[in-house]
C-alpha positions as CSV (number, residue, x, y, z in Angstrom):
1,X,0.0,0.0,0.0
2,X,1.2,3.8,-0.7
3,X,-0.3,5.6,1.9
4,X,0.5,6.1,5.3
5,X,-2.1,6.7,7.9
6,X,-2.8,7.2,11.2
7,X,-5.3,9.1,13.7
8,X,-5.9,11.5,16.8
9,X,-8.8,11.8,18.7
10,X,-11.1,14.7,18.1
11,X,-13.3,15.1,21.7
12,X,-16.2,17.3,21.9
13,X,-16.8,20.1,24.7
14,X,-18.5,17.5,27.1
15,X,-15.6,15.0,26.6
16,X,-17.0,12.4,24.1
17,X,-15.3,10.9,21.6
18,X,-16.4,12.9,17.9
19,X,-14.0,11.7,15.2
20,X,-10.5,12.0,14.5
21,X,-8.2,13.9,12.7
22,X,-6.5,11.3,9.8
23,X,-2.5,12.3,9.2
24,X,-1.2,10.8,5.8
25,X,1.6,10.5,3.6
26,X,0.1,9.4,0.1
27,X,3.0,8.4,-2.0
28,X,1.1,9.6,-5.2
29,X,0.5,12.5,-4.5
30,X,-2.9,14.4,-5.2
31,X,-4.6,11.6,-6.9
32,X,-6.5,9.8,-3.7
33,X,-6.5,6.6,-5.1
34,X,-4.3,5.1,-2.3
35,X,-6.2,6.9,0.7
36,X,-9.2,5.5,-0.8
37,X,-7.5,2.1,-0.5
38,X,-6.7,2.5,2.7
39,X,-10.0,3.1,3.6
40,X,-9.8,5.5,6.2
41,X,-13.8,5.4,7.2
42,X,-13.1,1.3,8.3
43,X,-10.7,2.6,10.7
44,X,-12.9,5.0,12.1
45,X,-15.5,3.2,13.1
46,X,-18.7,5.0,13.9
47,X,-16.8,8.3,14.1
48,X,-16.3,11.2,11.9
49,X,-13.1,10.8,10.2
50,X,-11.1,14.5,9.4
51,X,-9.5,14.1,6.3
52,X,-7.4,16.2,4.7
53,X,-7.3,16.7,0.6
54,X,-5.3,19.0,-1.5
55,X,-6.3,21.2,-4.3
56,X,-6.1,18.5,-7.3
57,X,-8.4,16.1,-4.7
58,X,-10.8,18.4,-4.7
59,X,-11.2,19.6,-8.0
60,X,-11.2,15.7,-9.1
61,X,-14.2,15.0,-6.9
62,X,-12.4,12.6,-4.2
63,X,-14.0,13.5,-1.5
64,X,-17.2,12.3,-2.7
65,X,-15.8,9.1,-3.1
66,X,-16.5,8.8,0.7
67,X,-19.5,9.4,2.7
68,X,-20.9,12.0,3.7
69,X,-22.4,10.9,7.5
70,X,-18.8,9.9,8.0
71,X,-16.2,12.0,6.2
72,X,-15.7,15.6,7.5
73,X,-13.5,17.3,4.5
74,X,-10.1,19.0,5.8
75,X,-9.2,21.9,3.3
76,X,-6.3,24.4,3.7
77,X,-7.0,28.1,4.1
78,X,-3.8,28.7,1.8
79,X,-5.2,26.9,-1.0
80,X,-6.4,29.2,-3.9
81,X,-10.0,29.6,-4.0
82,X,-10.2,29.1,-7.6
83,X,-14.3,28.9,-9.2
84,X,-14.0,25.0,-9.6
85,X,-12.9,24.9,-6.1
86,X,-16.1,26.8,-5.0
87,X,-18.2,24.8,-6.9
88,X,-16.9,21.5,-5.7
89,X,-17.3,22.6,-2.2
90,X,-20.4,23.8,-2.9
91,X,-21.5,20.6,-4.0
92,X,-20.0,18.6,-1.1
93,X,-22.2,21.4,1.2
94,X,-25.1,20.4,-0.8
95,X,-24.6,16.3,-0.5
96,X,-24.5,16.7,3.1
97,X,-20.7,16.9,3.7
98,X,-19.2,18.7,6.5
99,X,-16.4,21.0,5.7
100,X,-13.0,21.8,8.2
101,X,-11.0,25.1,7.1
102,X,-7.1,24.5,8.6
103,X,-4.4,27.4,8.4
104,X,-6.2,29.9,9.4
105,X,-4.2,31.7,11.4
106,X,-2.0,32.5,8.2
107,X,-5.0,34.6,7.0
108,X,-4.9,38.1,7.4
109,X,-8.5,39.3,6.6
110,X,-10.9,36.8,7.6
111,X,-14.5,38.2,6.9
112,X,-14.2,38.2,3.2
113,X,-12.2,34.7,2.3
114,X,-14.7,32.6,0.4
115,X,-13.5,29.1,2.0
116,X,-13.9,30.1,4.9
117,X,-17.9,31.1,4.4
118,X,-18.1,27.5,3.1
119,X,-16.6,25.4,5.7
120,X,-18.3,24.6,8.9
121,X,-15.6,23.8,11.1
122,X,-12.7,26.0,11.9
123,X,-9.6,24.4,13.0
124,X,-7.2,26.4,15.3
125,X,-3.9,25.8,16.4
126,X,-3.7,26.4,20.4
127,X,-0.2,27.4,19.9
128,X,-0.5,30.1,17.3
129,X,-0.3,33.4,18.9
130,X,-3.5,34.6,17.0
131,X,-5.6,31.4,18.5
132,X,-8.0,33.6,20.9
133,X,-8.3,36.6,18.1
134,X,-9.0,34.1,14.8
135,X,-11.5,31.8,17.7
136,X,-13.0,35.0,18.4
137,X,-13.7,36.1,15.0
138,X,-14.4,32.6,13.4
139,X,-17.5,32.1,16.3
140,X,-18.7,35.5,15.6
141,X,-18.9,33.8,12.0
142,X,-20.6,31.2,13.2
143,X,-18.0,28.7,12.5
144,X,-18.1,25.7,15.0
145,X,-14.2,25.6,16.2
146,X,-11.8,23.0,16.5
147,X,-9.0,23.8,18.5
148,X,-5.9,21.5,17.4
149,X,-2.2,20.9,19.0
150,X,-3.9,20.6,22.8
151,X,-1.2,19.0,24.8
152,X,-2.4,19.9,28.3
153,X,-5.8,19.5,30.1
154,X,-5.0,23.5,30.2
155,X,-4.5,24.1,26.7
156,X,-8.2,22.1,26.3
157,X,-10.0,24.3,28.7
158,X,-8.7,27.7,27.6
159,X,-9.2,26.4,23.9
160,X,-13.2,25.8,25.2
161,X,-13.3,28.7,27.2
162,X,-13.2,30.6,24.3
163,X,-15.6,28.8,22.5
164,X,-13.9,26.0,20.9
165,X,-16.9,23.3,20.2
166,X,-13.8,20.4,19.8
167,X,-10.4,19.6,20.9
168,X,-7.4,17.3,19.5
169,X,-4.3,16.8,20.9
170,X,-3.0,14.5,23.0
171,X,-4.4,16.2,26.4
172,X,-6.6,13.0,26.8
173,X,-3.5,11.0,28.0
174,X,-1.8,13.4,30.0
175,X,-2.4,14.7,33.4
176,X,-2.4,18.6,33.4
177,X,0.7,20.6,34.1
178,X,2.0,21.1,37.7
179,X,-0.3,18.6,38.3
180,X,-0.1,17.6,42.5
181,X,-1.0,13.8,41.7
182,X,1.4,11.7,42.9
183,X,2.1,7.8,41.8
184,X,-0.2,6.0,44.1
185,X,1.2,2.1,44.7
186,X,-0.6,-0.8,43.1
187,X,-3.2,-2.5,44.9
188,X,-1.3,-5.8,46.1
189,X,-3.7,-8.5,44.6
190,X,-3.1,-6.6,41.6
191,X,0.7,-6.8,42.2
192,X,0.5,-10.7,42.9
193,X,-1.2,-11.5,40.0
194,X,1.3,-9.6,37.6
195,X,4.0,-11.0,39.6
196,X,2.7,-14.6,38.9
197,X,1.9,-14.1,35.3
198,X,5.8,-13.0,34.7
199,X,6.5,-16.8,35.3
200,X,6.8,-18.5,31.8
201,X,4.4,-21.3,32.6
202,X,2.1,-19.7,35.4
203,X,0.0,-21.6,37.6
204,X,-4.0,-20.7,36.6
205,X,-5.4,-21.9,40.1
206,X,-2.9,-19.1,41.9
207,X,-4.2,-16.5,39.5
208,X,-7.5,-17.5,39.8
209,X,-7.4,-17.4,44.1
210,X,-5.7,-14.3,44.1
211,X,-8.2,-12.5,41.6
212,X,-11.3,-14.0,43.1
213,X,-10.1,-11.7,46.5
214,X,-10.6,-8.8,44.5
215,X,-14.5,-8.0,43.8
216,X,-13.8,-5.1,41.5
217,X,-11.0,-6.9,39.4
218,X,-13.4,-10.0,39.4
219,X,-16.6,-7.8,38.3
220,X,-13.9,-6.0,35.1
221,X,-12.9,-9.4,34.0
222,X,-16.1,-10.7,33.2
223,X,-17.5,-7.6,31.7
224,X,-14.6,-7.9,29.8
225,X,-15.7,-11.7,29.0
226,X,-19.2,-11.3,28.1
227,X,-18.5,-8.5,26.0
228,X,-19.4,-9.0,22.0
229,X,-16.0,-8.3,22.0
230,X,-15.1,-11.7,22.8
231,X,-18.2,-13.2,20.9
232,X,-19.3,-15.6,24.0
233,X,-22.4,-16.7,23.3
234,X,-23.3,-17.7,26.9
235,X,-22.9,-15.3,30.0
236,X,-19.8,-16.7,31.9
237,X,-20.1,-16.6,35.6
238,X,-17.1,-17.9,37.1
239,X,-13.5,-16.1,37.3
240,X,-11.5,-19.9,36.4
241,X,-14.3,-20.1,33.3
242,X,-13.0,-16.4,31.8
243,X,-9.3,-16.9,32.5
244,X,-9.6,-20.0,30.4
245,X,-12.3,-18.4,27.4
246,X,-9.9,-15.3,27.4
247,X,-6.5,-16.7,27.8
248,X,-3.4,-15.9,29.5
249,X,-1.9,-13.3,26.9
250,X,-5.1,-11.1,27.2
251,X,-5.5,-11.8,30.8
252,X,-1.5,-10.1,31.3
253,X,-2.8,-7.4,28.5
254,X,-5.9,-6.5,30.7
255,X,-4.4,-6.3,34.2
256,X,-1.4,-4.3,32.9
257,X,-4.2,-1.8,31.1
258,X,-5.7,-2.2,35.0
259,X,-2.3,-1.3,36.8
260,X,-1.4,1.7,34.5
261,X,-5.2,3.1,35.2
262,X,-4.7,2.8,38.7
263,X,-1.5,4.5,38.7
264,X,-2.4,7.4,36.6
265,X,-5.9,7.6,37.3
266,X,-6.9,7.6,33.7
267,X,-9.3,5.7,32.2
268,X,-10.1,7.2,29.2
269,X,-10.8,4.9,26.4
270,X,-8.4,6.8,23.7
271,X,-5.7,6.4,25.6
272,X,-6.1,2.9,26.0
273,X,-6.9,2.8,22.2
274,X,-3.8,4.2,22.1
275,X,-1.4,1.9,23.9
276,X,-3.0,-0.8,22.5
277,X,-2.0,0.9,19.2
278,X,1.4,1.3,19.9
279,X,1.5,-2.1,21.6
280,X,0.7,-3.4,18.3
281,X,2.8,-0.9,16.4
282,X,5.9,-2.1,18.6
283,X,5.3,-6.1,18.0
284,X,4.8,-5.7,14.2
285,X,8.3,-3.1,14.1
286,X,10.1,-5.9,16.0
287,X,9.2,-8.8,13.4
288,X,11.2,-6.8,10.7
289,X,14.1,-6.2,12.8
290,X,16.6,-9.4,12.3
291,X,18.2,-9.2,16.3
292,X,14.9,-9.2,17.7
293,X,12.3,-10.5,15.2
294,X,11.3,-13.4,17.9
295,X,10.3,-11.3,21.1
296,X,7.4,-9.7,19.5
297,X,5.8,-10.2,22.7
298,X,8.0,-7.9,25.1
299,X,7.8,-5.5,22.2
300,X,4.3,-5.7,22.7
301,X,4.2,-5.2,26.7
302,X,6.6,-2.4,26.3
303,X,4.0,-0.8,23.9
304,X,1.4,-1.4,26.2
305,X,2.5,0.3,29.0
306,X,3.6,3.4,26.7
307,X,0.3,4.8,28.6
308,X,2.6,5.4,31.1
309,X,5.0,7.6,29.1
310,X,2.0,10.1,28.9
311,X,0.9,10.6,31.7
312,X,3.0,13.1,32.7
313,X,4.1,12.3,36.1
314,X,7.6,13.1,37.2
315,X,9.1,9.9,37.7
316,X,8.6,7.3,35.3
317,X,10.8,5.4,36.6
318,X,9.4,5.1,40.3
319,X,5.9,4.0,38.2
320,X,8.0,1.2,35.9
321,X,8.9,0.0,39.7
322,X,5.5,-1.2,40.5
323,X,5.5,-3.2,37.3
324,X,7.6,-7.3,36.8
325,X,9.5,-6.0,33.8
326,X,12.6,-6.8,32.1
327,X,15.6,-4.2,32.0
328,X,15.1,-4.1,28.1
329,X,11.4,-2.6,28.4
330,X,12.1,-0.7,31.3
331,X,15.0,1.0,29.1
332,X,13.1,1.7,26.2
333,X,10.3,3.1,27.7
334,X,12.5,5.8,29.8
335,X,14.0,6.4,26.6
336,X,17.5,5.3,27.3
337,X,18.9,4.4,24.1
338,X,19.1,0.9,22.1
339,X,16.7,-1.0,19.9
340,X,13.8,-0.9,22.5
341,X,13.6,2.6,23.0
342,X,14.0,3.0,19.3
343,X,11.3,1.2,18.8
344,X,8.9,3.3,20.7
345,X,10.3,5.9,19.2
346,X,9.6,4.5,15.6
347,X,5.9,4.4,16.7
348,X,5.4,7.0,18.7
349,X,6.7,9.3,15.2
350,X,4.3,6.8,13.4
351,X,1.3,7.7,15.7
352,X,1.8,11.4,15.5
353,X,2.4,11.6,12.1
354,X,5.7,12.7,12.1
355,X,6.7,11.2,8.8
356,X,10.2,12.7,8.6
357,X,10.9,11.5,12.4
358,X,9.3,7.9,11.2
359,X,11.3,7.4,8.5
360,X,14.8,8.2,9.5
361,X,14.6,6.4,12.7
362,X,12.6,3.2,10.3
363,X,16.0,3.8,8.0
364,X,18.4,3.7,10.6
365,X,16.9,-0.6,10.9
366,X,17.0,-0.9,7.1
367,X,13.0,-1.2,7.5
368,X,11.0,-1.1,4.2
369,X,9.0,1.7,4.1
370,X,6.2,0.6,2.6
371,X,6.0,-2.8,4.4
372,X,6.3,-1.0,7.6
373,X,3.0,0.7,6.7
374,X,1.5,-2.3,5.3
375,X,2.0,-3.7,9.0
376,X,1.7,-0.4,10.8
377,X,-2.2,0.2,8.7
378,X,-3.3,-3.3,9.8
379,X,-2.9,-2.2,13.4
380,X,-4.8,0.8,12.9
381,X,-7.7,-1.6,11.3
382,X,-7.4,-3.9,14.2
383,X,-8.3,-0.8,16.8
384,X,-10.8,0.5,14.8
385,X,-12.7,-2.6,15.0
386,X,-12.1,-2.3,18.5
387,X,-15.2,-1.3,21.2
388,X,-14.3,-0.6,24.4
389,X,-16.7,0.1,27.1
């Protein structure tokens, strides 16, 4: 495939999940026939998916290739407003599509540009110094805003205190600055049961009496069980019964996504979504690297607990204490050189879209580019079909 493609969360004023913003590199550029292959709405789910197209995109009519209840169309503010443009907008508008105007803030004179009285959606950077003038202006429009770049819970509340109706950024997974949390020490069943599923062949009737001491870890498991998620037809009832249906590598996948809630008191569902993401970016990176192609699975872990790496406490490493991990992952994740922390690093440039970052760290491992992507896509699919509750 010859597109790369990934996604940010776009949350609306009350803190629920509205679409998200779609970064991609399209090796083609300008025609759309890769994005469309890549199929951006399957990865979306029931979510609006923010897509950006370019001036040739438009004028060929690609963004009608998509639908309307699902695509919201990203146009830049720098693009010239040619007729054809205007009409093709204007046709979108009329099929029901919603329109987002980006680089705004390079405009000078806002109440006469002609894309910006067809879009519907305003997008903002936080960090541009005219954010609170162009927000102003663009409500007094009646433009809905969305305020992008929000890397703080701060940056997310000024950005709706003046008026922004979304937010992107990845505020959702942080804790706020000068925030007076502090790391707060695992429960200890929750401990035990980590520390018994680090054993290579762990003993199910230990996990099972330590987890059945805990009535809240019990009552998460077998939510987790009967979900449609895990397509059991009959309710399961008994803690031994799940553990067996869901297995140990999702049992150690769940109570590590339990441990890193408890210690940074987040449990929003994007940023779960989002270390299961890099989880699966880190596995799939590690199967193309020759040294470590056969412990996809500690790639994986590391990954997983990436959730840790944004939540902005302090010391990291004080929270990679509570955890049973190896040196290797412990490394990588505080970012301390070697193939681990490269890695990470590889997906975290992935996840943001920071395609230059991506591919000189991807070239530095003599990864192919476009298999990479191949693999790096398929993850994206596999959390878009994801439902968490």
């Amino acid at each position: 495939m010859d597109v790369y493609i990934t996604r940010h969360p776009v949350f609306d004023r009350n803190g629920a999940l509205f679409g998200y913003v779609m970064p991609y590199r399209e090796n083609d550029a300008g025609t759309g026939k890769a994005l469309l292959e890549a199929d951006p709405e399957s990865i979306v789910g029931s979510a609006r998916a923010f897509v950006f197209f370019d001036f040739d995109m438009i004028l060929h009519g690609v963004p009608r290739k998509m639908s309307s209840e699902t695509l919201v169309a990203l146009v830049s503010a720098n693009m010239p407003s040619h007729i054809e443009i205007i009409n093709q907008l204007g046709i979108m508008k009329s099929g029901g599509y919603l329109i987002a105007l980006e680089d705004i803030e390079d405009l000078d004179e806002l109440d006469d540009n002609e894309l910006l009285k067809l879009c519907d959606i305003a997008v903002v950077d936080v960090n541009a110094e005219r954010f609170a003038e162009v927000a102003k202006k663009c409500a007094a429009l009646g433009k809905q805003i969305l305020a992008r770049n929000a890397e703080t819970a701060e940056q997310a509340e000024r950005a709706k205190s003046l008026g922004a109706s979304y937010v992107q950024g990845f505020f959702f997974a942080r804790f706020g600055e000068g925030s007076k949390r502090e790391v707060q020490p695992l429960p200890v069943n929750l401990v035990e049961i980590m520390r018994l599923m680090a054993d290579p062949e762990p003993e199910i009737r230990s996990i099972v009496e330590v987890m059945s001491r805990d009535t809240a870890m019990c009552q998460k498991i077998l939510k987790l069980i009967n979900s449609v998620y895990f397509g059991v037809s009959n309710s399961v009832s008994s803690i031994n019964q799940a553990i067996l249906i869901l297995g140990l590598d999702y049992l150690r996948e769940w109570v590590y996504l339990m441990g890193m809630q408890k210690l940074t008191q987040n449990d929003n569902t994007e940023t779960i979504k989002l270390a299961l993401l890099l989880a699966k970016f880190c596995r799939r990176l590690a199967e193309l690297i020759p040294d470590v192609e056969d412990k996809g699975d500690t790639f994986y872990l590391m990954g997983l607990l990436s959730m840790l790496v944004f939540s902005g406490e302090k010391s990291l490493e004080t929270q990679l204490d509570e955890f049973p991990l190896s040196a290797d992952i412990k490394r990588g994740l505080l970012r301390r050189g070697g193939v681990y922390s490269d890695v990470l690093e590889i997906a975290l440039a992935f996840a943001a879209g920071n395609w230059e970052r991506f591919e000189t760290l991807a070239a530095a491992y003599n990864l192919s580019l476009p298999e990479t992507g191949d693999k790096l896509t398929a993850a994206l699919w596999e959390i878009g079909e994801l439902e968490l509750s």
